[in-house]
VOGU-3710 file (C-alpha; in Angstrom, 3 decimals, decimal comma):
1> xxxxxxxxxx> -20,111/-9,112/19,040  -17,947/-10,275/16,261  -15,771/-13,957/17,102  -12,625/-13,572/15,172  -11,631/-16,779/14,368  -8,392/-17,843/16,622  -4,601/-17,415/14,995  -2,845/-19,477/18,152  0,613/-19,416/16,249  0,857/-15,775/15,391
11> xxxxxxxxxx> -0,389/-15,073/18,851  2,269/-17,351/20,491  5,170/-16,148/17,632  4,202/-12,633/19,354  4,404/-13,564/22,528  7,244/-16,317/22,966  10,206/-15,066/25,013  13,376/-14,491/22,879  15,676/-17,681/22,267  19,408/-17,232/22,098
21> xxxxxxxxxx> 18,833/-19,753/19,287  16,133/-19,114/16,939  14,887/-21,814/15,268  11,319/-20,956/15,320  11,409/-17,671/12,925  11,621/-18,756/9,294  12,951/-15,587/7,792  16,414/-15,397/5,993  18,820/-13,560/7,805  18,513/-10,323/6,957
31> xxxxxxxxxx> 20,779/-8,572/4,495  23,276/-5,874/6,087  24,152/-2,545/4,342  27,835/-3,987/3,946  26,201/-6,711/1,775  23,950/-4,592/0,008  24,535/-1,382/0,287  21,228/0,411/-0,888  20,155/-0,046/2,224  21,515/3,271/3,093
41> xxxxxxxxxx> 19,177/4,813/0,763  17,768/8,235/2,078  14,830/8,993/3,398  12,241/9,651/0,836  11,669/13,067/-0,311  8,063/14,898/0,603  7,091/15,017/-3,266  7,245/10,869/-3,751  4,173/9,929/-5,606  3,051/6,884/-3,736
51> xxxxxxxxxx> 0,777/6,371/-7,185  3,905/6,262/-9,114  6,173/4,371/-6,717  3,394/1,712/-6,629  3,194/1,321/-10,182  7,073/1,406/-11,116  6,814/-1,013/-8,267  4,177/-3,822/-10,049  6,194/-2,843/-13,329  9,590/-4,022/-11,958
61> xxxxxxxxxx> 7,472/-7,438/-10,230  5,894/-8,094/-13,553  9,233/-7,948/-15,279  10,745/-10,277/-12,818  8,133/-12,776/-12,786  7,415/-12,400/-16,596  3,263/-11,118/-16,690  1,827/-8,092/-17,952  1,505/-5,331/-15,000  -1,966/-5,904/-15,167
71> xxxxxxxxxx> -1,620/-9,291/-13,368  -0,030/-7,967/-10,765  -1,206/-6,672/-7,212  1,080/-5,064/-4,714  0,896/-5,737/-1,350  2,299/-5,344/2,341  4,156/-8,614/2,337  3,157/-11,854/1,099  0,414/-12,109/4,142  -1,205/-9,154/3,015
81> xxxxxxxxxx> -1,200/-10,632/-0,241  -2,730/-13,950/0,515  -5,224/-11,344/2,527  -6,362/-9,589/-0,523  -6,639/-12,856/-2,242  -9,318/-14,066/0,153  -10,906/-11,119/0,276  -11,468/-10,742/-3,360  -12,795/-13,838/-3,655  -14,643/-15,613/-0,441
91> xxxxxxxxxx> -18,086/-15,256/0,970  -19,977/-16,324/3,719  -20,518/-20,337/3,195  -17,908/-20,790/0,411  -15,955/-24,144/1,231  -12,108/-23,483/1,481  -9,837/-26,467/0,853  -6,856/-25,607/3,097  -3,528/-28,159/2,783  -2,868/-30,181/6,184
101> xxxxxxxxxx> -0,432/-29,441/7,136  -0,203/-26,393/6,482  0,191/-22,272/7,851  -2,825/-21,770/10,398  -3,027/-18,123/9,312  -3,929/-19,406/6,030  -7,226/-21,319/7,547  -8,015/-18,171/9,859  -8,155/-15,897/7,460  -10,613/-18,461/5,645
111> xxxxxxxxxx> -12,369/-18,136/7,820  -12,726/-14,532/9,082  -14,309/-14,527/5,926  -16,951/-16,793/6,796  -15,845/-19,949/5,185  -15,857/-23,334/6,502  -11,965/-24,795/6,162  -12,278/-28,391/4,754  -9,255/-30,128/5,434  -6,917/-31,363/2,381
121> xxxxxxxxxx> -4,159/-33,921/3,491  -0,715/-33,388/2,700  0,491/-37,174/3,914  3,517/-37,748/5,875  4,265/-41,266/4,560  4,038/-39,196/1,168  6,543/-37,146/1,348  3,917/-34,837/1,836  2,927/-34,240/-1,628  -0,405/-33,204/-2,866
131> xxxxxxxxxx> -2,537/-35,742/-4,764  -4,840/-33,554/-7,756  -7,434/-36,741/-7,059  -7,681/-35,573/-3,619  -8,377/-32,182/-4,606  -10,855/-33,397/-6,889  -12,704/-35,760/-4,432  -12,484/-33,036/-1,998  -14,033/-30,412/-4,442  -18,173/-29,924/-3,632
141> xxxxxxxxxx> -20,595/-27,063/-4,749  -19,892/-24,718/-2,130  -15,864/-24,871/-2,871  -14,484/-21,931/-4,243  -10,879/-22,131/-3,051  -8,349/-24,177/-2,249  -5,480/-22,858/-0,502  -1,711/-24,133/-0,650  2,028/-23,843/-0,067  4,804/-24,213/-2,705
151> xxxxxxxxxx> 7,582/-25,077/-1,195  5,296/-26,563/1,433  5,234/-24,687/4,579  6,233/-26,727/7,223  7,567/-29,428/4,937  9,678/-27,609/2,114  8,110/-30,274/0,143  7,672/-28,741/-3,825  4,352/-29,236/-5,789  6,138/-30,363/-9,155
161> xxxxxxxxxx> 4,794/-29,032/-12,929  2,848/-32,030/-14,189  0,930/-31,868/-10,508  0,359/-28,505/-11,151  -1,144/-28,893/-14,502  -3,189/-32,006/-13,115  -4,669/-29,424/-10,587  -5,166/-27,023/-12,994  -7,298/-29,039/-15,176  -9,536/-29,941/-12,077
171> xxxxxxxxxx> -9,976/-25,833/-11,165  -10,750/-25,479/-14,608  -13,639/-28,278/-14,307  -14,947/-27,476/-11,321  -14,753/-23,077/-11,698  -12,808/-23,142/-8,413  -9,307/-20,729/-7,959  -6,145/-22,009/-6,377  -4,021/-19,378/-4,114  -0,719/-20,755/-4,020
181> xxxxxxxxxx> 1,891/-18,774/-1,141  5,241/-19,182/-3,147  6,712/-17,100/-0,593  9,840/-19,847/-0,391  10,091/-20,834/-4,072  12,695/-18,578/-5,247  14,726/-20,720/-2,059  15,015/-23,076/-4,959  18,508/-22,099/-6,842  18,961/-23,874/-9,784
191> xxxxxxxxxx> 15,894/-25,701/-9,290  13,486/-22,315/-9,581  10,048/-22,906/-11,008  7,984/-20,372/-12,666  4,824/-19,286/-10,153  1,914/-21,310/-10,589  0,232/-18,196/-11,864  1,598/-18,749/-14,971  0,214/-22,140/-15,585  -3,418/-20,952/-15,225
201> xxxxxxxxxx> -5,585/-18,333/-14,988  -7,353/-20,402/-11,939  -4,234/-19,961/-9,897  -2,978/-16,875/-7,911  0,297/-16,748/-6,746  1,595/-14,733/-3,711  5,192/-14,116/-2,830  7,339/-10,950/-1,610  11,116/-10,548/-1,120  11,324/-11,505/2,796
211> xxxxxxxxxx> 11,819/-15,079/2,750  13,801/-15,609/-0,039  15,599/-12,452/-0,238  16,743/-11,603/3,686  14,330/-8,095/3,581  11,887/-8,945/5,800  11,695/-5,235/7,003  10,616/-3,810/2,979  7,371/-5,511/3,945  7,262/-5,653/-0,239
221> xxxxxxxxxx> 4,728/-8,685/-1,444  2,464/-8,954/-4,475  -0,050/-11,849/-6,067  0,156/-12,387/-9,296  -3,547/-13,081/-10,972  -5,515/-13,300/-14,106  -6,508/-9,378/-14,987  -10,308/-9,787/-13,522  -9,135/-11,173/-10,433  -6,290/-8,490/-10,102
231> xxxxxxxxxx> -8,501/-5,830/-10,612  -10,666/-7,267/-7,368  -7,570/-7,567/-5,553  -6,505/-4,038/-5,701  -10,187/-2,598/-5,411  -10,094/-4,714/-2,238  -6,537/-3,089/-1,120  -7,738/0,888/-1,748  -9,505/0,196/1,877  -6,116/-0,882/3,483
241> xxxxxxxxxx> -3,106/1,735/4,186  -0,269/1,668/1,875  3,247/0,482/2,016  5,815/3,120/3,574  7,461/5,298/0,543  10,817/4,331/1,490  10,094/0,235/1,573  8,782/0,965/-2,009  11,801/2,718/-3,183  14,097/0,012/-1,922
251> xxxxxxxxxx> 12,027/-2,561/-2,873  12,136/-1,466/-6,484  16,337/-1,311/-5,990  15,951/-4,544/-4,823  14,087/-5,892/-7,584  16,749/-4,851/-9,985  19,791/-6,237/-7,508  17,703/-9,205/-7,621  20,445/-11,645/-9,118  23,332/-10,298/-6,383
261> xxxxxxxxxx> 20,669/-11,346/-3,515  19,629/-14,175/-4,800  23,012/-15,453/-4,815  23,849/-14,753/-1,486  19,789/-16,248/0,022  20,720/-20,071/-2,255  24,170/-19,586/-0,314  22,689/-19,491/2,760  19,619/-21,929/2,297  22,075/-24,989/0,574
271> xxxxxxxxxx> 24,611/-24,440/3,161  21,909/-24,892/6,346  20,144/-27,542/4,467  23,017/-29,563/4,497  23,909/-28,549/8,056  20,128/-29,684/9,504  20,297/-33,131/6,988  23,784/-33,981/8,793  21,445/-33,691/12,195  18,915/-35,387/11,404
281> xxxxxxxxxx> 20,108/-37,925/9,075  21,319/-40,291/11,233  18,926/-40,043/13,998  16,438/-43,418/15,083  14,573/-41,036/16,931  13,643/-39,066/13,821  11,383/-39,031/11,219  11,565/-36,636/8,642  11,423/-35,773/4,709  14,378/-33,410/3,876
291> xxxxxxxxxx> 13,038/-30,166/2,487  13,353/-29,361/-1,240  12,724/-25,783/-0,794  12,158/-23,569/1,699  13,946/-22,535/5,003  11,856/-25,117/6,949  11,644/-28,748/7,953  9,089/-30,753/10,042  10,274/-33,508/12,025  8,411/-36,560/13,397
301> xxxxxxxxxx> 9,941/-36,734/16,673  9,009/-40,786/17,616  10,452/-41,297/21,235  8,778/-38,114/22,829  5,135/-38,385/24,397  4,921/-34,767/25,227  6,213/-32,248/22,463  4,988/-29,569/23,970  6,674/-30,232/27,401  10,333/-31,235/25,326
311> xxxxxxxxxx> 9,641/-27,522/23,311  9,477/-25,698/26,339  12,051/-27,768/27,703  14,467/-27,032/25,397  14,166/-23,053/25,372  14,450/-22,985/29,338  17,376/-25,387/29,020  19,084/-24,946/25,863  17,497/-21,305/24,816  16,583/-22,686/21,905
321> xxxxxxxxxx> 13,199/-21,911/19,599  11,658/-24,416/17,505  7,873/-24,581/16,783  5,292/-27,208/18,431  3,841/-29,174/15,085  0,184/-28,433/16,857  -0,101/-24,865/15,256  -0,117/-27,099/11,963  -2,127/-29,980/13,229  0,349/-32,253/13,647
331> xxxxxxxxxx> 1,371/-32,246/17,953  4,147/-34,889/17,336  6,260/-32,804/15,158  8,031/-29,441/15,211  9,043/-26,873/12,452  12,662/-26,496/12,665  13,825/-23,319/10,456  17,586/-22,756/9,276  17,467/-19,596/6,968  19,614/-17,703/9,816
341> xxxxxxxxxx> 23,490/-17,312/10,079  25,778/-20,757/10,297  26,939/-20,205/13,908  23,314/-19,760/15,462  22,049/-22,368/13,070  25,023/-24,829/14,337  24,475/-24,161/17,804  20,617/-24,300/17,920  20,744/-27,900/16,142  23,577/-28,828/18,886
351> xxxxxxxxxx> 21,110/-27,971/21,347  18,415/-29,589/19,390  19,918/-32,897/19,588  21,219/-32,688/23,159  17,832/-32,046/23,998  16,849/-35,199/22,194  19,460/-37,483/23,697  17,992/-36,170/27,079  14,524/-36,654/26,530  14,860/-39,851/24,757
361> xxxxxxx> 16,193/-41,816/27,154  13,179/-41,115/29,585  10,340/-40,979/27,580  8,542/-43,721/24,301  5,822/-43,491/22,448  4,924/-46,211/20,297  6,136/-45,910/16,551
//
């Protein structure tokens, strides 16, 4: 019998009862029909080439992220993306170097593959940045990827250009790829970077329009790749079944109504950034870096022995969601998101800091 390797946060994202106050989920609230009104598109009709809508699809990507079509892959969000990614290009005994922090589904996937996940440390007391000479002291025979997050998910820390180009020249050295989720990047505003595919052929870069657009339900994510790499990617995806018709055809309207959603998602993020540093901020019982992209944050919290117990505690009491930092390694923090509307994002950091007040007073762990 096949032993799947274990996915602990999915599994308890599945299974978590439903918070009046959701700061767990990291998704942007979703865009409503009165904002956006394609979203009444019809149903597709019974002729729609799923060939053609695919391809108009990776045309319309490749236009927006500025590669020839033949560096893109389409895929069923940006987790089917990453999917593909690892799929086209890890074998049994390949080394994966896997950021830590970082997204556990990133690692188990790694490893359903049969790679062993070598851990690459993100630092707290670094502001969680990623240091190319770790990459390259980390880097061994067997390593054929390493595996990261830009903005950094849980931090919303940002891997900058000249780090990128420092990693870069170490893939390049050592014949080793670099899949980099960029699911949050366009969070950015006037800050956007170009994907780190576009700095290297040794990079992939995955993304779709849920996280920074608000259309989680399009399921519409791609990787963008050097041509050889693509090509392994999609061969890989023939075995997998394809998006819905209808997600395709909105997700190409989307793609051209980019600008008008984009807008309103750097509206949103700026607005609950601000709202979640004004909570934090001032707090001695806090440690945090405040995110430069991204709908996510990761508090230390310093006072609290169990962080577990206070999570729990604080959806039974406040019915409010945030997630235990041990589904990224880290049990003393938790991933606080803020990409939903104001007035649950106000009242779930209310209830946040009650919660902290509370639990503060009765328990300390040494700083």
């Amino acid at each position: 019998m096949i032993a799947w390797p274990a996915a602990p946060y999915l599994a308890w994202a599945r299974t978590r009862p439903a918070p009046r106050y959701d700061l767990a989920a990291s998704d942007l609230l979703p865009v409503t029909a009165h904002e956006w009104p394609a979203l009444l598109d019809p149903e597709p009709e019974a002729h729609d080439d799923a060939g053609a809508l695919d391809a108009a699809l990776g045309a319309a990507i490749a236009a927006h992220c500025g590669v020839p079509a033949d560096r893109v892959v389409t895929a069923v969000g940006s987790s089917g993306a990453n999917f593909l990614a690892l799929a086209s290009l890890v074998r049994p005994g390949d080394a994966v170097l896997v950021e830590d922090p970082g997204y556990a589904p990133l690692a188990a996937a790694a490893r359903l593959f049969g790679a062993e996940v070598i851990a690459l440390p993100r630092p707290f007391a670094g502001d969680y940045a990623v240091e190319p000479e770790a990459i390259a002291a980390a880097i061994t025979p067997r390593t054929r990827l390493v595996v990261l997050t830009r903005p950094h998910n849980p931090s919303g820390a940002v891997i900058d250009g000249p780090t990128l180009e420092a990693i870069a020249g170490i893939a390049e050295r050592a014949r080793v790829h670099v899949l980099v989720d960029e699911v949050y990047l366009d969070t950015l505003g006037g800050a956007s970077l170009s994907p780190a595919a576009l700095v290297s052929d040794r990079f992939i870069s995955t993304s779709s329009l849920t996280k920074a657009y608000g259309l989680p339900r399009l399921r519409c994510g791609w990787a963008l790749a050097a041509p050889a790499i693509a090509a392994r990617m999609r061969a890989a995806r023939a075995v997998m079944a394809p998006a819905p018709a209808r997600s395709q055809r909105l997700a190409l309207l989307a793609l051209g109504d980019l600008a008008i959603l984009a807008d309103r998602a750097r509206e949103i993020v700026a607005s609950n950034r601000l709202r979640v540093r004004q909570t934090l901020a001032g707090r001695d019982d806090v440690s945090w870096v405040l995110p430069a992209g991204g709908t996510v944050a990761f508090p230390r919290l310093l006072r609290i022995a169990d962080v577990d117990g206070f999570v729990d505690r604080l959806l039974v009491e406040h019915h409010t969601a945030v997630v235990p930092g041990r589904f990224f390694g880290h049990p003393q923090h938790v991933r606080v998101a803020f990409g939903m509307g104001a007035g649950e994002l106000g009242r779930g950091l209310d209830a946040l800091a009650a919660a902290l007040d509370a639990a503060t007073r009765l328990e300390t762990v040494p700083r």
